[in-house]
C-alpha positions in Angstrom: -10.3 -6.7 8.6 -13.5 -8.1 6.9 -13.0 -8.5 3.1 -9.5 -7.6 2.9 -8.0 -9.9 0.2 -4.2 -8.1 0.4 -2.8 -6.6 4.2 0.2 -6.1 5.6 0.3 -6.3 9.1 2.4 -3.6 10.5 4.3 -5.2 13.6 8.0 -4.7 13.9 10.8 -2.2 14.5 10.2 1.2 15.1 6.4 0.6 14.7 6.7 -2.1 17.8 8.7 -0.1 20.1 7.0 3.2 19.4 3.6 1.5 20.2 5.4 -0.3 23.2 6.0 3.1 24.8 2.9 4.6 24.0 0.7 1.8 25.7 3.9 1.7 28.9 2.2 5.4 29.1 -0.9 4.4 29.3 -2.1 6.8 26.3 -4.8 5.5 23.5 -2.2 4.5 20.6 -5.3 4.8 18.0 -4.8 8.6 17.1 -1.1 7.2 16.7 -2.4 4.2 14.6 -4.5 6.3 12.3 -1.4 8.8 11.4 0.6 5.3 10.7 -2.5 4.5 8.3 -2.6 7.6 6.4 0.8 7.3 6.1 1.6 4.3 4.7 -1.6 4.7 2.0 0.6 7.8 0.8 3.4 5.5 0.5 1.2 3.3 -1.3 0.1 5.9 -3.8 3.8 7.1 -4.5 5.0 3.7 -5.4 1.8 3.2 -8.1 2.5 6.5 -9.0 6.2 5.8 -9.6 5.4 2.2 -10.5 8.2 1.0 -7.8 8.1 -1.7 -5.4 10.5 -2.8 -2.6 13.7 -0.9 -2.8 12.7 1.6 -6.0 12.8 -1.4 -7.6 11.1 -0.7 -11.0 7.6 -2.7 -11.7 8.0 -4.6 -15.0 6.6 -2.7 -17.6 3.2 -3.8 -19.6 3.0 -6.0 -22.2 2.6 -4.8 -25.6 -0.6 -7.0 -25.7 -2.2 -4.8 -22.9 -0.4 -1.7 -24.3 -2.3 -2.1 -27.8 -5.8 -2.8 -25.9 -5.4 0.1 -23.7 -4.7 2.7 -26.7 -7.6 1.6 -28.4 -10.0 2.4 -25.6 -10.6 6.1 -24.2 -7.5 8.8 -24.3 -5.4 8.5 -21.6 -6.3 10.4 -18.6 -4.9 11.6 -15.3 -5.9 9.9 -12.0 -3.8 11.3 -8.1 -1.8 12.9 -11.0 0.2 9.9 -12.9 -1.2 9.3 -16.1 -2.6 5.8 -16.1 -3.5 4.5 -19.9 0.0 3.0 -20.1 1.1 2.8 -16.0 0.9 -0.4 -14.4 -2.0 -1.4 -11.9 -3.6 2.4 -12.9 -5.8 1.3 -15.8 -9.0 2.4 -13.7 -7.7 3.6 -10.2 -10.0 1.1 -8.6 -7.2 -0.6 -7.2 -5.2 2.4 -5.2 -8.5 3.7 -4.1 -9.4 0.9 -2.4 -6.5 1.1 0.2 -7.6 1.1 3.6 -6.7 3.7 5.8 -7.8 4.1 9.5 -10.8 2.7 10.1 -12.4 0.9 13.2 -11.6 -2.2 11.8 -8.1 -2.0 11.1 -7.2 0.5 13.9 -6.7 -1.7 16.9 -4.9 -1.3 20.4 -1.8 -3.5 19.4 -1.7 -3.2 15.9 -2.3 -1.8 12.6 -3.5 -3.6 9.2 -3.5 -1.9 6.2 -4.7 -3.6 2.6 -7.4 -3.8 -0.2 -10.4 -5.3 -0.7 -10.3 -5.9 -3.9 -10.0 -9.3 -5.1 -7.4 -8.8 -8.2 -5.0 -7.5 -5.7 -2.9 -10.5 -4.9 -2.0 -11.0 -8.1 -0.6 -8.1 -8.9 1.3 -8.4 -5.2 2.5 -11.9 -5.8 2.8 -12.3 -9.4 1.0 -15.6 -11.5 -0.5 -16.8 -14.2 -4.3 -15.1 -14.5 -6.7 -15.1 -17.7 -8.6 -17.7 -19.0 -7.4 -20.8 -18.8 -4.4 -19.3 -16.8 -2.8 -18.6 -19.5 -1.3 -14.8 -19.2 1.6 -14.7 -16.8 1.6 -11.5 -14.6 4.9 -10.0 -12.9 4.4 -9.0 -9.5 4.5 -6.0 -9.0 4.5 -5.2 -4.8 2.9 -2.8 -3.4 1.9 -3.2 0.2 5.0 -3.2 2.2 7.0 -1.3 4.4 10.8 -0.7 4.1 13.6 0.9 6.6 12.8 4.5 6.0 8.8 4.0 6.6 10.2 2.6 9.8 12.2 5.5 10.4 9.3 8.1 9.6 7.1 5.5 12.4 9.8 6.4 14.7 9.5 10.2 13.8 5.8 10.7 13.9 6.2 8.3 17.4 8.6 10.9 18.8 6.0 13.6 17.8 3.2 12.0 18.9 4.9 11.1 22.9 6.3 15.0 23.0 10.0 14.1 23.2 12.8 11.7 21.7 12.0 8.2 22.3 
């Protein structure tokens, strides 16, 4: 995708084998492909919600630094229904809005890619020292990936999609 700075290419597993039977069928796989995508941004938006990455793993928490900065700005407010004044990576929303979902450009014949544009995203992803001078450190905190029971539900919406177990 053009301008993506953070994607995860969707690719193996259930995803691969339900996609392998629907192109031995002959069908179109991008109706398929766009369910996958809407999907996985709702998985996306439960885990900032939650502030969880990879295995309910719990995202380090702020820093008191950012903590104190934050309360002195505007009240907290409510954005997809988590509060975001003191939750990680929801300070504006700008970053879980940005998640792509089906598009022409990520929905292809053979695959699926599914990220942000925005350019702060890999840091938050990876984890590393930001700021001026690089001098803050900043945890990672994942957010774009899959795990075995988004695989499971690919296999589920695959069976519905075909009309029968796969």
């Amino acid at each position: 995708m053009a301008g993506i700075t953070m994607s995860v290419r969707v690719l193996d597993g259930e995803f691969r084998r339900v996609l392998h039977e629907v192109m031995r069928r002959g069908l179109d796989p991008r109706p398929l492909l766009k369910v996958f995508a809407t999907y996985l941004r709702g998985r996306t938006v439960d885990r900032f919600r939650d502030s969880r990455g990879p295995g309910g793993m719990k995202w380090t928490p702020l820093a008191e630094a950012t903590r104190r900065a934050r309360s002195r700005r505007s009240p907290s407010r409510r954005f997809m229904g988590a509060p975001r004044q003191f939750t990680p990576l929801w300070d504006s929303g700008r970053l879980v809005s940005s998640l792509s979902t089906a598009s022409a450009a990520s929905i292809q014949r053979r695959g699926l890619e599914y990220g942000t544009n925005v350019l702060y995203a890999a840091i938050h992803q990876l984890g590393g020292m930001a700021g001026r001078g690089r001098s803050v450190r900043i945890p990672a905190r994942p957010f774009l990936y899959v795990e075995r029971e988004d695989e499971e539900e690919f296999a589920r919406l695959g069976e519905e999609y075909l009309g029968r177990d796969l």
